[in-house]
C-alpha positions in Angstrom: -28.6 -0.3 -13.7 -26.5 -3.7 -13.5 -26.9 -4.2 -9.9 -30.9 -3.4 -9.7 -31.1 -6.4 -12.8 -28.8 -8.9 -10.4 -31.7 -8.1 -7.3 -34.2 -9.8 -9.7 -34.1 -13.0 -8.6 -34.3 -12.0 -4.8 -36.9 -11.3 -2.9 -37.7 -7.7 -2.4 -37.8 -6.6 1.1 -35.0 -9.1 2.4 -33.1 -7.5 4.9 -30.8 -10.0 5.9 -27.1 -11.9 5.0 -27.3 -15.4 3.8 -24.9 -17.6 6.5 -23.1 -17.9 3.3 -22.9 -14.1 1.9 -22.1 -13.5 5.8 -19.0 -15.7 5.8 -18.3 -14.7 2.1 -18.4 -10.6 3.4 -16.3 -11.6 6.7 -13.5 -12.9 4.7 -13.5 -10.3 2.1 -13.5 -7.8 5.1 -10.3 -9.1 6.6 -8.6 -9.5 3.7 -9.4 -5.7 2.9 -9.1 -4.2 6.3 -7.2 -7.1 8.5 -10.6 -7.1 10.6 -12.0 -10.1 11.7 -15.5 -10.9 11.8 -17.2 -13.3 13.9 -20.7 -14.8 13.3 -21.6 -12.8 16.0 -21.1 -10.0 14.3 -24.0 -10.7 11.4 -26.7 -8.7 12.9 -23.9 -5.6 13.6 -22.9 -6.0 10.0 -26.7 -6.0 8.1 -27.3 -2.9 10.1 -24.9 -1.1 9.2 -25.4 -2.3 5.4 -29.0 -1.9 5.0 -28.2 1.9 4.6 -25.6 1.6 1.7 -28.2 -0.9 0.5 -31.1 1.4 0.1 -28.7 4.5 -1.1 -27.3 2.5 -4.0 -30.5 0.9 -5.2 -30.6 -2.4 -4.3 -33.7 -4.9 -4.3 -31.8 -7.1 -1.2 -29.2 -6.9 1.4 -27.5 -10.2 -0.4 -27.4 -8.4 -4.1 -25.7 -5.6 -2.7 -23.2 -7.7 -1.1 -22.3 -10.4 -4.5 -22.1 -7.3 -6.3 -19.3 -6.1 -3.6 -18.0 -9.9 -4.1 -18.0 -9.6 -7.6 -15.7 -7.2 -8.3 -17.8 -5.2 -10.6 -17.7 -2.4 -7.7 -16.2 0.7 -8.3 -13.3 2.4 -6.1 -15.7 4.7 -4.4 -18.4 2.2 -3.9 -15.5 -0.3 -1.7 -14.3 2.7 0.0 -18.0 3.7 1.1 -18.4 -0.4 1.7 -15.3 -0.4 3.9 -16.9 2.9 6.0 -19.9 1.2 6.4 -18.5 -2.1 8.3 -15.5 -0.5 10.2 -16.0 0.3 13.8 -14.6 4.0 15.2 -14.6 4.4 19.4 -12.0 7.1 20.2 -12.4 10.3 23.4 -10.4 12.9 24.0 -7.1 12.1 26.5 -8.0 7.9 26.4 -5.6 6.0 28.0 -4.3 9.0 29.6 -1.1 7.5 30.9 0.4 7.1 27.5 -0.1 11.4 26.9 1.0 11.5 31.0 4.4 9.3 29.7 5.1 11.8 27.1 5.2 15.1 28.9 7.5 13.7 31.5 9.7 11.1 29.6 9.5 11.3 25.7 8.9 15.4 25.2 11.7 16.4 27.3 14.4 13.8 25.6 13.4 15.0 22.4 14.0 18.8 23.2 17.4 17.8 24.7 18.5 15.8 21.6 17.5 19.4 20.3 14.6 18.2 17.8 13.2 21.5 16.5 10.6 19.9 14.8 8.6 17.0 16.1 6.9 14.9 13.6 3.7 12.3 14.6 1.6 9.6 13.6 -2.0 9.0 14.5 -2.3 6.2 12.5 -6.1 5.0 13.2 -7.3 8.8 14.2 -11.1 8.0 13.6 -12.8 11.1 14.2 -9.8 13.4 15.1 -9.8 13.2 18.9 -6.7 11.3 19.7 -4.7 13.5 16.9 -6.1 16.7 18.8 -5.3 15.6 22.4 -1.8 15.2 21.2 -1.6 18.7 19.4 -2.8 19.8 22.9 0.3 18.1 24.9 2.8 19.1 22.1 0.7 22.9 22.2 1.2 23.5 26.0 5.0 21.6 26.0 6.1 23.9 23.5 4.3 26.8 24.6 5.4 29.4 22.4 8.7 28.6 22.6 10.4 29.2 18.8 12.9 26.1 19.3 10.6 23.7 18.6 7.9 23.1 16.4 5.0 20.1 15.4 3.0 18.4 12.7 0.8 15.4 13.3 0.0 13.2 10.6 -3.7 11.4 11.2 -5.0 8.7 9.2 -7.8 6.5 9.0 -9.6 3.6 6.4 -13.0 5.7 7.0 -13.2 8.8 4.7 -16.2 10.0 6.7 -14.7 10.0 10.2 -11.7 11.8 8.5 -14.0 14.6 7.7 -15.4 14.9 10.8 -11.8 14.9 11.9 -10.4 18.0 9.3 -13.6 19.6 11.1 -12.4 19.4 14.5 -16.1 20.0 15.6 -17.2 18.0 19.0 -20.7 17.8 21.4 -19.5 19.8 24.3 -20.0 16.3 26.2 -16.9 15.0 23.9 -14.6 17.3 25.1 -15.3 16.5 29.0 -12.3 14.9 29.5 -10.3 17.5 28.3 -8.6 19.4 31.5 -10.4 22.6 31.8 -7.8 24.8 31.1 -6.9 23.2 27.6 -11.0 23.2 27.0 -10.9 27.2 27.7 -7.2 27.4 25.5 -8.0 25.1 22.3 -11.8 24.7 22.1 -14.4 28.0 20.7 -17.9 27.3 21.9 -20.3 27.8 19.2 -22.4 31.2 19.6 -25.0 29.7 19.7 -25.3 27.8 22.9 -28.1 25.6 21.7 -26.2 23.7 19.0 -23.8 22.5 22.8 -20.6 22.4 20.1 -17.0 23.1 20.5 -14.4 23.3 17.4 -11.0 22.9 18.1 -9.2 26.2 17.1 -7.7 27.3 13.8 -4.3 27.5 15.3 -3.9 23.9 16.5 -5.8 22.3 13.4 -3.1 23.9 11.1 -0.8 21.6 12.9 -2.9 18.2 11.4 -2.7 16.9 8.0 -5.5 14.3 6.9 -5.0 11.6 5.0 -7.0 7.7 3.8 -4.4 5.1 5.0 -5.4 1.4 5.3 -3.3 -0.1 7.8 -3.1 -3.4 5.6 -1.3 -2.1 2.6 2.1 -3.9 2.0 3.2 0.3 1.5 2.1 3.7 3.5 2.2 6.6 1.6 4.2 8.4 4.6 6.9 9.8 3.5 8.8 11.4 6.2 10.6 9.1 9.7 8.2 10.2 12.4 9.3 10.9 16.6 6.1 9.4 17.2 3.1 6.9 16.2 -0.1 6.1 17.5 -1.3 3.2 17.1 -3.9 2.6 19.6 -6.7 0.0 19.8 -6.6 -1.3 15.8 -4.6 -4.3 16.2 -6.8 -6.2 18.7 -9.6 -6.6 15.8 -6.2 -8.0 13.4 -4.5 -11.6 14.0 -1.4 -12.6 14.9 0.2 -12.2 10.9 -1.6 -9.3 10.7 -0.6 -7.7 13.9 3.1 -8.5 13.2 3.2 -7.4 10.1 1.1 -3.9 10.3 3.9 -3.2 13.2 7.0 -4.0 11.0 5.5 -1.9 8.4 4.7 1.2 11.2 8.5 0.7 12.7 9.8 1.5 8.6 8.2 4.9 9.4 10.0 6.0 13.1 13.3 6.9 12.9 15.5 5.6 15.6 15.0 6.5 18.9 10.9 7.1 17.5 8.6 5.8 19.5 5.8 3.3 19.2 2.8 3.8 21.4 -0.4 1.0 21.0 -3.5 0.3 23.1 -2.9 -1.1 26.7 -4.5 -5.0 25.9 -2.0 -4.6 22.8 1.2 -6.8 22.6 4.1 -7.4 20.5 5.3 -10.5 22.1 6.7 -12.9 20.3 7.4 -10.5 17.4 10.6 -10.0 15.8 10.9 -6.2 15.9 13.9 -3.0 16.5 11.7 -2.3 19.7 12.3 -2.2 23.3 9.5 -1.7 26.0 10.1 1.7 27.5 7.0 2.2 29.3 3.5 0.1 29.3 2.6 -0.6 25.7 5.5 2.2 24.7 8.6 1.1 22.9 11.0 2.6 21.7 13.1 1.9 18.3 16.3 0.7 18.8 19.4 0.8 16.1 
């Protein structure tokens, strides 16, 4: 195999990146993902690559990154690359004011504009549990009412924490901060009580679609003006060009009057953007 014949001239057993490979993988990250990576990140990074390294066949940590350099890799290969090095931390109702701001501001307006069908964007979902907290607000807003209706849209980079997502299976722990009553409602406790596991239930994961999105394209493949987008917590690993222009691309997706919701040490200030601050790190699109 090509890249086995390119470890030849390392030595076997290495397990760490070269300053040089390191500074060579942290640029090719950002300019693939829009996430930065600090030296301080090196020993972070060669953990999480040592795995890819022994699955694929490698003699050394450094082969296995020129041949991601070289462009020789195939699709699948930078996709399981960009898995490996991106970092997921979501829970179930996090940030809780933002979910708090839509049941008493932004799902009301919308049912007296007479919306019958509310459309969202999770647009860094991770493993699913930000997408299903806000199934459950939309679930128990609606309640069984046949005016209105939802979909939710969640997208990640990471293929694998999208299939944990279409899965909708959590550790019981996972799902503590869901209120009780929503646990008993939307969760089914596995029979047995050993495996501690709770999947979300058929009828509110028929109201997600999955889908690979990178954030950094200069296009999303969304093709429908969303209510509402998450986008919580991605743009603080992004800089400022980065941040601006991820947002300008998410605001091409939310009709007016859709709303923007991001992570609370999130900011667009100083960006040119249809936006107005409705509530903390909630804006709305104006025009």
């Amino acid at each position: 195999m090509p890249h086995r014949q390119a470890a030849q001239d390392c030595a076997a057993g290495d397990d760490t990146i070269s300053p040089l490979r390191f500074r060579r993988i942290a640029s090719f990250i950002e300019a693939q993902t829009g996430i930065r990576m600090p030296e301080s990140k090196v020993h972070l990074i060669q953990g999480r690559l040592l795995r890819r390294v022994r699955e694929e066949g490698f003699a050394t940590i450094d082969a296995y990154c020129d041949h991601i350099l070289s462009g020789e890799a195939d699709a699948e290969a930078l996709v399981e690359f960009i898995n490996a090095v991106t970092t997921n931390k979501t829970d179930f109702f996090r940030e809780p004011g933002h979910f708090e701001y839509l049941r008493s501001t932004v799902l009301p307006a919308l049912r007296s504009e007479g919306r019958r069908h509310i459309r969202c964007w999770s647009a860094a979902a991770s493993t699913g549990m930000e997408a299903y907290t806000l199934a459950i607000v939309l679930a128990d807003f609606i309640d069984g009412r046949g005016d209105q209706d939802f979909s939710i849209l969640a997208t990640d980079i990471d293929t694998r924490v999208l299939e944990e997502a279409r899965r909708g299976i959590y550790p019981v722990e996972a799902i503590a901060p869901v209120p009780p009553q929503q646990r008993t409602r939307y969760f089914a406790m596995a029979r047995d009580p050993r495996r501690r596991e709770a999947r979300v239930i058929p009828a509110l994961r028929q109201k997600l679609a999955f889908a690979r999105v990178n954030l950094m394209d200069a296009r999303y493949p969304v093709e429908e003006a969303m209510d509402l987008i998450f986008c919580r917590n991605v743009l603080i690993y992004f800089d400022k060009a980065a941040q601006a222009a991820v947002v300008a691309r998410l605001c091409t997706h939310l009709r007016p009057g859709g709303h923007l919701v991001l992570g609370h040490s999130e900011t667009i200030h100083g960006m040119d953007l249809p936006l107005q601050t409705v509530s903390n790190t909630v804006f709305r699109k104006t025009g």
